[in-house]
C-alpha positions as CSV (number, residue, x, y, z in Angstrom):
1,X,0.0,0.0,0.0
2,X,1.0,3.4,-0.6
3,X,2.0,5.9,1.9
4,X,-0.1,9.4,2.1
5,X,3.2,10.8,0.8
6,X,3.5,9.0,-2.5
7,X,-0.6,9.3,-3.4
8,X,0.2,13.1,-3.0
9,X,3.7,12.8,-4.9
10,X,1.4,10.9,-7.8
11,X,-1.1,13.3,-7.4
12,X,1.5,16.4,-8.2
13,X,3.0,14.4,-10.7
14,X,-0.7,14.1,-12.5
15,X,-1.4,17.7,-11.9
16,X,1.9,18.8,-13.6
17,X,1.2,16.4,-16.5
18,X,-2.5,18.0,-17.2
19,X,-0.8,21.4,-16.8
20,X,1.7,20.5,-19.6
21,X,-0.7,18.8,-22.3
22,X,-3.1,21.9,-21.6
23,X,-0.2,23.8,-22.3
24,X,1.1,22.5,-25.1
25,X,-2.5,21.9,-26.7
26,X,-2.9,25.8,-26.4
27,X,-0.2,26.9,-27.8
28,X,-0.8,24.1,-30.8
29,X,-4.1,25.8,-31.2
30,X,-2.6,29.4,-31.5
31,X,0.3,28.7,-33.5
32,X,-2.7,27.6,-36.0
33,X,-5.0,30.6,-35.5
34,X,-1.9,32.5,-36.3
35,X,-1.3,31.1,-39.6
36,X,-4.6,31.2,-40.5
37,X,-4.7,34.7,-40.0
38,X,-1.2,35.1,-41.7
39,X,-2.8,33.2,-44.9
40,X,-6.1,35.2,-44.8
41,X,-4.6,38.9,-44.4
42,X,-3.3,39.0,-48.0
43,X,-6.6,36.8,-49.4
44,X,-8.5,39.8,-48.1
45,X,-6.5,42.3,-48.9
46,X,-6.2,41.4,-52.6
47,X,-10.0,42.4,-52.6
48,X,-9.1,45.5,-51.7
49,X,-9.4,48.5,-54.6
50,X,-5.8,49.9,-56.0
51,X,-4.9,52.9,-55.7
52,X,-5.4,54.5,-58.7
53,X,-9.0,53.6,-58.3
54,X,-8.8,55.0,-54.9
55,X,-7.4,58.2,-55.8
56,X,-10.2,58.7,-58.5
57,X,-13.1,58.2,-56.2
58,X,-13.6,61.7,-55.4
59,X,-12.0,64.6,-57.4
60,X,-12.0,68.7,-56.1
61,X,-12.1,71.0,-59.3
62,X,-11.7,75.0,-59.3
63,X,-14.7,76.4,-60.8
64,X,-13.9,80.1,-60.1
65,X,-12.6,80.9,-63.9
66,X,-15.5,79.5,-65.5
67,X,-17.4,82.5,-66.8
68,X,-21.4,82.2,-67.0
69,X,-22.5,80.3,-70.4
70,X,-19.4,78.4,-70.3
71,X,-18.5,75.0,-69.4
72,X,-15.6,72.9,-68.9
73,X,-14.8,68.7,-69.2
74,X,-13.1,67.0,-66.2
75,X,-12.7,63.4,-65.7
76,X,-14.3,61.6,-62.9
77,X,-13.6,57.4,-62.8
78,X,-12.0,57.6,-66.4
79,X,-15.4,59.1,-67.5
80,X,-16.0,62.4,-68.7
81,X,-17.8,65.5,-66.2
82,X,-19.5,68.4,-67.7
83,X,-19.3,71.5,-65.6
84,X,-21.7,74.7,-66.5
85,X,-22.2,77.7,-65.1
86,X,-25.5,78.3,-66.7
87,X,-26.7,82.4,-67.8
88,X,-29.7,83.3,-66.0
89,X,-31.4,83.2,-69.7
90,X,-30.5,79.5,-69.8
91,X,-32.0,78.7,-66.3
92,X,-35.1,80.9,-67.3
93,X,-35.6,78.6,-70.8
94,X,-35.1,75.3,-68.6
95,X,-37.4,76.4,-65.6
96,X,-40.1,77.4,-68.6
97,X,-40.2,74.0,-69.8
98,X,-43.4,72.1,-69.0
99,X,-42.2,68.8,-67.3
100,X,-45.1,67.2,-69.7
101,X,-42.7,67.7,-72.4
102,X,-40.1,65.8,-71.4
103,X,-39.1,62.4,-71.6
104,X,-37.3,62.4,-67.9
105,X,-39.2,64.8,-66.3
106,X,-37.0,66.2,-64.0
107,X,-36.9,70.0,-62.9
108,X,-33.2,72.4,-63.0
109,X,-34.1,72.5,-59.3
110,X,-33.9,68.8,-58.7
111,X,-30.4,68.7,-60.9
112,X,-28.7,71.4,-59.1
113,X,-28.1,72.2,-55.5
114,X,-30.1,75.0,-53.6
115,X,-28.7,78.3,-53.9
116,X,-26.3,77.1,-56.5
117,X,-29.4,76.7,-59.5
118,X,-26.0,78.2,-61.9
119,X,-24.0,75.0,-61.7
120,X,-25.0,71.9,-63.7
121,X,-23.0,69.1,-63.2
122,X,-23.6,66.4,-65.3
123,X,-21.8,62.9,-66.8
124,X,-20.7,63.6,-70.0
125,X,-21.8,60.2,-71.8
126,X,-25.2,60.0,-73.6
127,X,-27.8,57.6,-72.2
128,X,-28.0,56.0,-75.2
129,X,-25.2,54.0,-76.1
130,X,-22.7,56.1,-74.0
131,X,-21.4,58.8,-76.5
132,X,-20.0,61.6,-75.6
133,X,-22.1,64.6,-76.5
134,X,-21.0,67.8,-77.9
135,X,-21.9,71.5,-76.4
136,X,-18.9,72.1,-73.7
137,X,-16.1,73.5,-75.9
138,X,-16.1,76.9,-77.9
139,X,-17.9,76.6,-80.9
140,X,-19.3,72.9,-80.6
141,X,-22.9,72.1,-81.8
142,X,-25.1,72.3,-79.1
143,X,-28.4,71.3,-80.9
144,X,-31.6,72.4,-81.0
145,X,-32.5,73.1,-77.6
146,X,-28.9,75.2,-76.7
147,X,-27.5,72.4,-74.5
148,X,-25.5,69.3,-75.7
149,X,-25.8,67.4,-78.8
150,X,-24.8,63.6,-79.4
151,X,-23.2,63.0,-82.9
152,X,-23.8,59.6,-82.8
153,X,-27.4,59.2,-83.2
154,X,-28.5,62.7,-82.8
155,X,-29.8,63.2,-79.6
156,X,-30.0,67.0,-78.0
157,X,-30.4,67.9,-74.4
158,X,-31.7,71.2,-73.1
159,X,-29.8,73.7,-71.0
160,X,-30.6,71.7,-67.9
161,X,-29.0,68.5,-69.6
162,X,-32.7,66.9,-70.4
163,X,-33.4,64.6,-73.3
164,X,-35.3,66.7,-75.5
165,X,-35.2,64.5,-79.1
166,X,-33.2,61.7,-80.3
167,X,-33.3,57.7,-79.0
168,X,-31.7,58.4,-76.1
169,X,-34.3,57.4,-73.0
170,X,-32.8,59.6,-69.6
171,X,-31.3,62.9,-69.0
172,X,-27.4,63.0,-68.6
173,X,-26.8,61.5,-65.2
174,X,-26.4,63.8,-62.2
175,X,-23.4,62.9,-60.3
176,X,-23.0,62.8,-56.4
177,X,-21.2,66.2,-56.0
178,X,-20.8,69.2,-52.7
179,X,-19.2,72.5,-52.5
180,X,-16.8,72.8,-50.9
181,X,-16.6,76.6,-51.2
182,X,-18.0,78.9,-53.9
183,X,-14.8,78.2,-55.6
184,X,-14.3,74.1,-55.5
185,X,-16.0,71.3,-55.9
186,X,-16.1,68.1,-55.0
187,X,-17.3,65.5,-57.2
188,X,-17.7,61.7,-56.1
């Protein structure tokens, strides 16, 4: 029969052999969870967009040298922006439009921000088969209805960038824009 003293001698020795195999079985299991995370990181991180497309997601453009009745192009996500400060006589012909006229009824007001009814900011690809109209630069054809004009298949817009005539079925698309001052925007 054993002695008191070698039950509790066995007893520590079981104790300290539970204490290693727990040990060992952690640190097995977080060696693991650290390479799986060491695998996943780049996995998930190739998802990730590059940084060119990063850097194009939003883009600030001066506005303060563009005169009324002119516009400029930009380029927003490799696509092109029209920017126009529109004459008052140009937002007084687009509010005077009867929204039964139009294809995509859609008022200046709604395309424009309050208190800023002078600045249209529009894409500059047609809504038909994705074109790129004319009316921005000095001189270009601007179409019947003294806005932009698509040589492809002849569809005009209006001052306020609405489908007036031609196959084309919206209005140039609005894009998410903010001012930043009276002087920048920023578009994206």
């Amino acid at each position: 029969m054993a002695t008191l003293e070698e039950k509790y001698a066995e007893q520590i020795e079981a104790d300290h052999s539970l204490r290693r195999r727990d040990f060992i079985n952690i640190a097995a299991v977080s060696f693991a969870g650290v390479g799986a995370v060491a695998v996943a990181l780049p996995l998930v991180n190739q998802m990730n967009p590059p940084a060119d497309v990063l850097a194009l997601a939003s883009i600030e453009v001066d506005i303060s040298k563009i005169a009324p009745g002119q516009a400029i192009k930009t380029s927003w996500r490799k696509q092109p922006v029209f920017i126009r400060n529109l004459t008052p006589k140009e937002i007084s012909e687009a509010n005077a439009v009867p929204l039964s006229e139009l294809r995509d009824p859609q008022t200046l007001a709604e395309r424009t921000k309050p208190g800023k009814e002078n600045w249209l900011i529009t894409l500059g690809v047609c809504t038909h088969l994705g074109c790129v109209p004319l009316g921005v630069g000095e001189g270009e054809n601007r179409g019947p209805f003294g806005g932009y004009f698509c040589p492809c298949h002849g569809s005009a817009y209006d001052t306020a960038a609405r489908i007036r005539q031609g196959p084309a079925p919206l209005n140039l698309m609005v894009p998410d824009y903010e001012f930043n001052s009276d002087t920048v925007v920023t578009i994206g």
